[in-house]
Biotite code that builds the C-alpha atoms (Angstrom):
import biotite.structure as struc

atoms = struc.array([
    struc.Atom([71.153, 1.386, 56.783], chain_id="A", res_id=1, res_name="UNK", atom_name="CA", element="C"),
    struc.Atom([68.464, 2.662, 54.117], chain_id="A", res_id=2, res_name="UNK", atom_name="CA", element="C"),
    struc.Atom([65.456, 4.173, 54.583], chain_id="A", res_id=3, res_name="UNK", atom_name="CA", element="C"),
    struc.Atom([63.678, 4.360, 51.184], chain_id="A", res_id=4, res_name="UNK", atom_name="CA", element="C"),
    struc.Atom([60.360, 5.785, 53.114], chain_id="A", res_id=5, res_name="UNK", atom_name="CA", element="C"),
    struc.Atom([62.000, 8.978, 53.546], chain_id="A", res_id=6, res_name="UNK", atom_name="CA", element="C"),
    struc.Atom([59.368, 11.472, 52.325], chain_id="A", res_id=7, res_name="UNK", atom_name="CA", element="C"),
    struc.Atom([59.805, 15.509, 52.177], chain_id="A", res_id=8, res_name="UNK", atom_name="CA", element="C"),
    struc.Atom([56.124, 15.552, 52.513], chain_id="A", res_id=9, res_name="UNK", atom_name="CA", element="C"),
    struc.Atom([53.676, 13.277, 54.204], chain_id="A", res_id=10, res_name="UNK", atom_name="CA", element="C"),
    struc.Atom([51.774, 13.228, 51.178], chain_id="A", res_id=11, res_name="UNK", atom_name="CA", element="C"),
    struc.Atom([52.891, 13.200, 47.463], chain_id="A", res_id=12, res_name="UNK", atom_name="CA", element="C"),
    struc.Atom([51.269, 16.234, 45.513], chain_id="A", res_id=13, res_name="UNK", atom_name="CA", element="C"),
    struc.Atom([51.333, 14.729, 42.140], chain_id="A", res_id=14, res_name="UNK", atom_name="CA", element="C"),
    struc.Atom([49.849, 11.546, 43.291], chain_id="A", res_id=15, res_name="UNK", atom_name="CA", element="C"),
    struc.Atom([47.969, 12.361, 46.302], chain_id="A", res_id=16, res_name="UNK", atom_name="CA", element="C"),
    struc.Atom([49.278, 8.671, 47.720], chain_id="A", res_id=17, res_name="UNK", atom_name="CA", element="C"),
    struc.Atom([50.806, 8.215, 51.203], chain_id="A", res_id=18, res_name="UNK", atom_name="CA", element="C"),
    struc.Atom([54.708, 7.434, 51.689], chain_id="A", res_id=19, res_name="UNK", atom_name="CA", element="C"),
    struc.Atom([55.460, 5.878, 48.463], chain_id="A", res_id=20, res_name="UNK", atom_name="CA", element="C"),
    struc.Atom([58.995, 4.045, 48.334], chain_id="A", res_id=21, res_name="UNK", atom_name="CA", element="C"),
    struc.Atom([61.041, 5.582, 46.508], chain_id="A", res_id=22, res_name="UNK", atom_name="CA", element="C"),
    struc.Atom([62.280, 3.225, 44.848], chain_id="A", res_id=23, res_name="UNK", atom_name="CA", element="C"),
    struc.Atom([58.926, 2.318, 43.074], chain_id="A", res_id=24, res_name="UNK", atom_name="CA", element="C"),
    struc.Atom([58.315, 5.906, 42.478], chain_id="A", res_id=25, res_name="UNK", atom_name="CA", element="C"),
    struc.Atom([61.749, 5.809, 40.429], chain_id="A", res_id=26, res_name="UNK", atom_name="CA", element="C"),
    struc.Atom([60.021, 2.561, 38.250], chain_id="A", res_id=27, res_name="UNK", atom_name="CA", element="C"),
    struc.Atom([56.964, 4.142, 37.684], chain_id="A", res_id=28, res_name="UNK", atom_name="CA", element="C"),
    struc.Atom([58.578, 7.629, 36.711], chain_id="A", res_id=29, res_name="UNK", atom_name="CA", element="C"),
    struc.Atom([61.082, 6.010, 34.472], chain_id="A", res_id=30, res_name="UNK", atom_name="CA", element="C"),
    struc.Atom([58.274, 3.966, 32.830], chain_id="A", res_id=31, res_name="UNK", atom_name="CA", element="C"),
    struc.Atom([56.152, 7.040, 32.284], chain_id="A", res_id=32, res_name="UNK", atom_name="CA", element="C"),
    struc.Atom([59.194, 8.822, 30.657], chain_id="A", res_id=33, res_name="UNK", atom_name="CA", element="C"),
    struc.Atom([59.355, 5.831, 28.475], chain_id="A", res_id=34, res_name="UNK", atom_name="CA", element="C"),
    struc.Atom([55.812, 6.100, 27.311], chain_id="A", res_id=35, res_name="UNK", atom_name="CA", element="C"),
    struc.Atom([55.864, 9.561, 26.802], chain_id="A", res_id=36, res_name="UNK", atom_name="CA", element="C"),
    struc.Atom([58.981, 9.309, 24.270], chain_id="A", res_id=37, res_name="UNK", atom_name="CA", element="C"),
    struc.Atom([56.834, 7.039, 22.083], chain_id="A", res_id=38, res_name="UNK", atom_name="CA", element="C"),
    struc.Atom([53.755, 9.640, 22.109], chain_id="A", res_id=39, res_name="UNK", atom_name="CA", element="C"),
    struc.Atom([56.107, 12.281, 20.702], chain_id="A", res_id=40, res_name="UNK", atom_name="CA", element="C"),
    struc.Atom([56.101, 13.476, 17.130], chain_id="A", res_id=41, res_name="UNK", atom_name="CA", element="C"),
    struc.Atom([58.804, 12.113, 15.635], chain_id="A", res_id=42, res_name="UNK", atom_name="CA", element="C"),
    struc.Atom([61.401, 14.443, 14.999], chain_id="A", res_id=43, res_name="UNK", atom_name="CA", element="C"),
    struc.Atom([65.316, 14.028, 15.161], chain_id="A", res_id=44, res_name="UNK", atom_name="CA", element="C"),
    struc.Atom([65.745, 16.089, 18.417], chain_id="A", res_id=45, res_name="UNK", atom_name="CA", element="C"),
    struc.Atom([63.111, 14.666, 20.294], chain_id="A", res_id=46, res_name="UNK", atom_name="CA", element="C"),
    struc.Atom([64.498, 11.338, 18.808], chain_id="A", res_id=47, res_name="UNK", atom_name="CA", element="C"),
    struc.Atom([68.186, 12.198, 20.240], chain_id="A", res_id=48, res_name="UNK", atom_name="CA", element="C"),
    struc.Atom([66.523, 13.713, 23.731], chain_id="A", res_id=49, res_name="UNK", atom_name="CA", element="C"),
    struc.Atom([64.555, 10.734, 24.377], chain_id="A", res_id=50, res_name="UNK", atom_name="CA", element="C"),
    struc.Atom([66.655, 8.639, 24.035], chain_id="A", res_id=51, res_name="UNK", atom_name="CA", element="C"),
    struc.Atom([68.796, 10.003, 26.640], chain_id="A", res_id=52, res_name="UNK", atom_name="CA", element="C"),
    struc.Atom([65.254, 10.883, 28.642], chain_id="A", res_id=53, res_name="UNK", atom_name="CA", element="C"),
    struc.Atom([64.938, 7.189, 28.626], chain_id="A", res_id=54, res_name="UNK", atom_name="CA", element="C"),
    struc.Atom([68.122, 6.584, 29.768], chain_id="A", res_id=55, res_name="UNK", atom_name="CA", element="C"),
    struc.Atom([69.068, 8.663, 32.694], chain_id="A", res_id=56, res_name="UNK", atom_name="CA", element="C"),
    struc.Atom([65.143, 8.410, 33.825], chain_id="A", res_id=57, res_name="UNK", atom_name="CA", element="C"),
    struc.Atom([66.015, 4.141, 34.100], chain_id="A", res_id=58, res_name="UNK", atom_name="CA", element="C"),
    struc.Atom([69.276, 5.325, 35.754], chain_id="A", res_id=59, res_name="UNK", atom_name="CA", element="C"),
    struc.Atom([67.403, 7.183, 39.045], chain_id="A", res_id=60, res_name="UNK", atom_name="CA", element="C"),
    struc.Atom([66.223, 3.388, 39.508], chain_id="A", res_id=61, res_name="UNK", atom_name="CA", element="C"),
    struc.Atom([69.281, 1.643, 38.607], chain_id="A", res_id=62, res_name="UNK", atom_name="CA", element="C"),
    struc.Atom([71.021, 3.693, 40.964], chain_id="A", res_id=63, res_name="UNK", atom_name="CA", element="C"),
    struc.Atom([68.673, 3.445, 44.162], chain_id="A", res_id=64, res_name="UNK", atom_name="CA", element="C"),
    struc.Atom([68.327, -0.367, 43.365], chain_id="A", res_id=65, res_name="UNK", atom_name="CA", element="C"),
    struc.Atom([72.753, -1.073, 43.817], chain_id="A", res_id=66, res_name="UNK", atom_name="CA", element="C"),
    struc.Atom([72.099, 1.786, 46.462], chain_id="A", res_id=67, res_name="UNK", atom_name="CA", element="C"),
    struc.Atom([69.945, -1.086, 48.730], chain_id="A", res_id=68, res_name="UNK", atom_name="CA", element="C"),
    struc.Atom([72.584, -3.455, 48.242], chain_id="A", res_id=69, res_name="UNK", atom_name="CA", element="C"),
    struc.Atom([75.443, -1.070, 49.542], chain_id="A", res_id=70, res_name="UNK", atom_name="CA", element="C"),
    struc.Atom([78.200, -3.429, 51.113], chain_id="A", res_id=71, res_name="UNK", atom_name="CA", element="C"),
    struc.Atom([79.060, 0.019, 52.618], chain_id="A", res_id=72, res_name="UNK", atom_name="CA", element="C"),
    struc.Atom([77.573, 3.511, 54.034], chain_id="A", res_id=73, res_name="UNK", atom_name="CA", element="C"),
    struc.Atom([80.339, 4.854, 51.794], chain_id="A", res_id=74, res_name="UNK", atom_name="CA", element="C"),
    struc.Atom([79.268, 3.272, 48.704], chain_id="A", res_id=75, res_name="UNK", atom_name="CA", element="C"),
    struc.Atom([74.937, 3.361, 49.222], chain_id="A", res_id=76, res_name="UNK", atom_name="CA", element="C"),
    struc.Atom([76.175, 7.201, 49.633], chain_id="A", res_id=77, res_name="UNK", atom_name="CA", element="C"),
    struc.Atom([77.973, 7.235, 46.467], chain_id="A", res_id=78, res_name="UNK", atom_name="CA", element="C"),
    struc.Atom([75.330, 5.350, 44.519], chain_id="A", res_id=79, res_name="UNK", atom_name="CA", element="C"),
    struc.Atom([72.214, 7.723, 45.713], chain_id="A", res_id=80, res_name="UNK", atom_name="CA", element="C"),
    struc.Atom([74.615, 10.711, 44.373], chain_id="A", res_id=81, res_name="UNK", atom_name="CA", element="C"),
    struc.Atom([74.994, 8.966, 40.984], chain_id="A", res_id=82, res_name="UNK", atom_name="CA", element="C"),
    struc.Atom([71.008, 8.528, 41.433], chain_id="A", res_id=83, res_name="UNK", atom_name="CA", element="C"),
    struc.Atom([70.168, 12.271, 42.349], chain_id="A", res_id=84, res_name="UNK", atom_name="CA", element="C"),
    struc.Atom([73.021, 13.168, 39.436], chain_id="A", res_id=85, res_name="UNK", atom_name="CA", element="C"),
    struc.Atom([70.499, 11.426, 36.897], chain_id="A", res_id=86, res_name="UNK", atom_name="CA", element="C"),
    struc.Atom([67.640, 12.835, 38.523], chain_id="A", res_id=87, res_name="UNK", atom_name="CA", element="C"),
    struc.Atom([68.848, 15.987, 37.586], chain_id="A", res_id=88, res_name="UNK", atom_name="CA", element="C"),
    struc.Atom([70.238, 15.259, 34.369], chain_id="A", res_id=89, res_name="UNK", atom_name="CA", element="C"),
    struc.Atom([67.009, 13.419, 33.058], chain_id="A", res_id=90, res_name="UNK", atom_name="CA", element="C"),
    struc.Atom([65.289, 17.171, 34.530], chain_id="A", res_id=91, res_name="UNK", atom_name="CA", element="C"),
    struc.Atom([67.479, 18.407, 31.808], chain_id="A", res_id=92, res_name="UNK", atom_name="CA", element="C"),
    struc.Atom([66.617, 15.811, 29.388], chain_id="A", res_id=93, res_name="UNK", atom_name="CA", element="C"),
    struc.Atom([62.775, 16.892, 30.027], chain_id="A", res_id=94, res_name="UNK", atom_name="CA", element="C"),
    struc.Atom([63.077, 20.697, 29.353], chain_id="A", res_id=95, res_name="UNK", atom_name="CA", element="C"),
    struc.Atom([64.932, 20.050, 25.804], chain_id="A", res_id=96, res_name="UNK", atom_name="CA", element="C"),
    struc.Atom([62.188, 17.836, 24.675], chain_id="A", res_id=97, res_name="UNK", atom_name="CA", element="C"),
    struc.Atom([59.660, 20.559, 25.795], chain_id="A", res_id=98, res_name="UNK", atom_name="CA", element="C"),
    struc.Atom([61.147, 22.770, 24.210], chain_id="A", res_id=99, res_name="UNK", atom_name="CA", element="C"),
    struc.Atom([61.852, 21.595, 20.850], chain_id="A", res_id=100, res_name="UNK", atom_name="CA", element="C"),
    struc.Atom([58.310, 19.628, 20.697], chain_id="A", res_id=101, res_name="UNK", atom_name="CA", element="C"),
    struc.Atom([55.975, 21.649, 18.203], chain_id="A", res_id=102, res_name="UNK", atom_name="CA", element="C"),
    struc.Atom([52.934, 18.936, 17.208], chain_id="A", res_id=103, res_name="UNK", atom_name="CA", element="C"),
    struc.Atom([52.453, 17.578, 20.557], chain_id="A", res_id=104, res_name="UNK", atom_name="CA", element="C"),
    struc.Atom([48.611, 16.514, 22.140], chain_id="A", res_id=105, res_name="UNK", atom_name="CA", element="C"),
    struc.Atom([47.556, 17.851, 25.506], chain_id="A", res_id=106, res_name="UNK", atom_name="CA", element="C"),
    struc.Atom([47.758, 14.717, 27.064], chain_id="A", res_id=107, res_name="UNK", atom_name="CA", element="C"),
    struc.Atom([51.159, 15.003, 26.245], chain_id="A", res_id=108, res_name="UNK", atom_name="CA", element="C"),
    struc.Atom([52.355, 18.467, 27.481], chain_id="A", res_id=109, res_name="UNK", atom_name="CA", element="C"),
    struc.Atom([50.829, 17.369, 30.823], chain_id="A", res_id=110, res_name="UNK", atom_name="CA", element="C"),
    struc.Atom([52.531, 14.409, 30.679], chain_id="A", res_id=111, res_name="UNK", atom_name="CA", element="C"),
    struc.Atom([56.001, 15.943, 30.572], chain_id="A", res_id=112, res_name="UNK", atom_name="CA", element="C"),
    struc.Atom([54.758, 18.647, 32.909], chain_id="A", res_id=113, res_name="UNK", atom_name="CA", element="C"),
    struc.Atom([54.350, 16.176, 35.560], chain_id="A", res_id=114, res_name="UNK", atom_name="CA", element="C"),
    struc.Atom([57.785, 14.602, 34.893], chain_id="A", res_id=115, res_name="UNK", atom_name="CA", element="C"),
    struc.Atom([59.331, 17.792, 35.169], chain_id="A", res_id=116, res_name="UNK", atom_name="CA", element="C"),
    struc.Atom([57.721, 18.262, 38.466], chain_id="A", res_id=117, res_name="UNK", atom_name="CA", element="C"),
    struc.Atom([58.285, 14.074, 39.115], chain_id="A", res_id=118, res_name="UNK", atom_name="CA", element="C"),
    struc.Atom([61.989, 14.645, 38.614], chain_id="A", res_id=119, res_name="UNK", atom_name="CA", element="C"),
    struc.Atom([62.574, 17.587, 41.085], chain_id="A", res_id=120, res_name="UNK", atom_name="CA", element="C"),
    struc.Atom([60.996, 15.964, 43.688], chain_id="A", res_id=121, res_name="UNK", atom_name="CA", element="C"),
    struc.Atom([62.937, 12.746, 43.237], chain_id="A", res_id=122, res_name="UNK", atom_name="CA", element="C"),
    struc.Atom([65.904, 14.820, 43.278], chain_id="A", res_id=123, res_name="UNK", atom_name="CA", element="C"),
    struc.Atom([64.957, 16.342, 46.667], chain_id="A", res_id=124, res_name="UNK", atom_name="CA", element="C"),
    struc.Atom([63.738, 13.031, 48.252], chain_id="A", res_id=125, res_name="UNK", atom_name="CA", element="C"),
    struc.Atom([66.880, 11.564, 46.878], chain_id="A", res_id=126, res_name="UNK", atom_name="CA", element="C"),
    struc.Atom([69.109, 14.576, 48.868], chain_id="A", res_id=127, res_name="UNK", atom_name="CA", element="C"),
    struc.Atom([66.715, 14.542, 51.569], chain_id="A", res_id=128, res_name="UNK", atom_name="CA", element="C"),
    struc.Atom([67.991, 10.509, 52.542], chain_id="A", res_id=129, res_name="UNK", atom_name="CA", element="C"),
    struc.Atom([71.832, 11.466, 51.563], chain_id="A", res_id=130, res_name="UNK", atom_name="CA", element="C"),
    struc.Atom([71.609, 14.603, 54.445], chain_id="A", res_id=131, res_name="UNK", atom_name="CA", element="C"),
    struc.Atom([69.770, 12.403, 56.604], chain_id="A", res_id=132, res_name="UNK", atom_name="CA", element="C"),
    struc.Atom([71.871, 9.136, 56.503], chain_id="A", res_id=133, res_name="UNK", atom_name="CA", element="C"),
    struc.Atom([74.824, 11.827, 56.609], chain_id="A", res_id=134, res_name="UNK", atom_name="CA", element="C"),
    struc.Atom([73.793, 13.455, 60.000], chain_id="A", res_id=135, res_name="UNK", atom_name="CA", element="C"),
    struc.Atom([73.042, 9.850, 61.196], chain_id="A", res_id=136, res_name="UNK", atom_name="CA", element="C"),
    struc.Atom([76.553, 8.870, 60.860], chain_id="A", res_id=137, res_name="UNK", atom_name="CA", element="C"),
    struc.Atom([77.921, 12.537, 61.695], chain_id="A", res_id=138, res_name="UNK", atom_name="CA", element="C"),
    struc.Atom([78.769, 13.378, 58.867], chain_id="A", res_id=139, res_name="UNK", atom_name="CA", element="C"),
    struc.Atom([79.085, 16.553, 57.254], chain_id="A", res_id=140, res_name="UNK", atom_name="CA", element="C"),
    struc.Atom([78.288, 17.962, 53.782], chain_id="A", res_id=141, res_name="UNK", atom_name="CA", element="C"),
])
């Protein structure tokens, strides 16, 4: 019932690797959000943002990970919607802290550039294996 391969592209722009699962993508993406959080100057906002940042990056994961062990095409369904929801809300996460970081290095603007980019395509893989596992099973949006 899953297919975690599922790839918009055959290659990945921001890493130029081949058909990465998905589900490691989500670790490593949530682990780089992690990182970045502790670069940041340390302000209250970015100190409330990240924290969330952390969170609801961990929660793409989370999500995908009780999405492999779906008892159900109903609930892996539900649980890569919860997944793309965080992808999306962690997206939103990402542009606060951009915009409310002043002091930050290089390093880390590009950093959170490429986890604003990281996100959206997570999101779209994520949709991309809801529409297809839907039209498998003939079912409609």
């Amino acid at each position: 019932m899953t297919n975690f391969q599922c790839q918009i592209n055959d290659q990945c722009p921001m890493t130029n690797e081949r058909k990465i699962d998905i589900q490691e993508r989500s670790i490593r993406f949530a682990i780089r959000a992690a990182k970045l959080v502790d670069r940041l100057p340390r302000k209250q906002s970015i100190f409330e943002y990240g924290k969330q940042l952390i969170r609801s990056s961990a929660s793409v994961g989370a999500n995908l990970q009780e999405a492999d062990g779906a008892l159900s095409r109903k609930d892996f369904l539900n649980k890569l919607g919860i997944s793309r929801k965080e992808a999306k809300e962690t997206y939103y996460w990402l542009i606060l802290v951009k915009e409310v970081v002043d002091n930050a290095s290089p390093d880390c603007l590009t950093e959170l550039n490429w986890l604003l980019i990281e996100s959206r395509e997570i999101k779209l893989i994520i949709s991309k294996i809801i529409n297809n596992t839907k039209a498998n099973a003939g079912i409609g949006n």
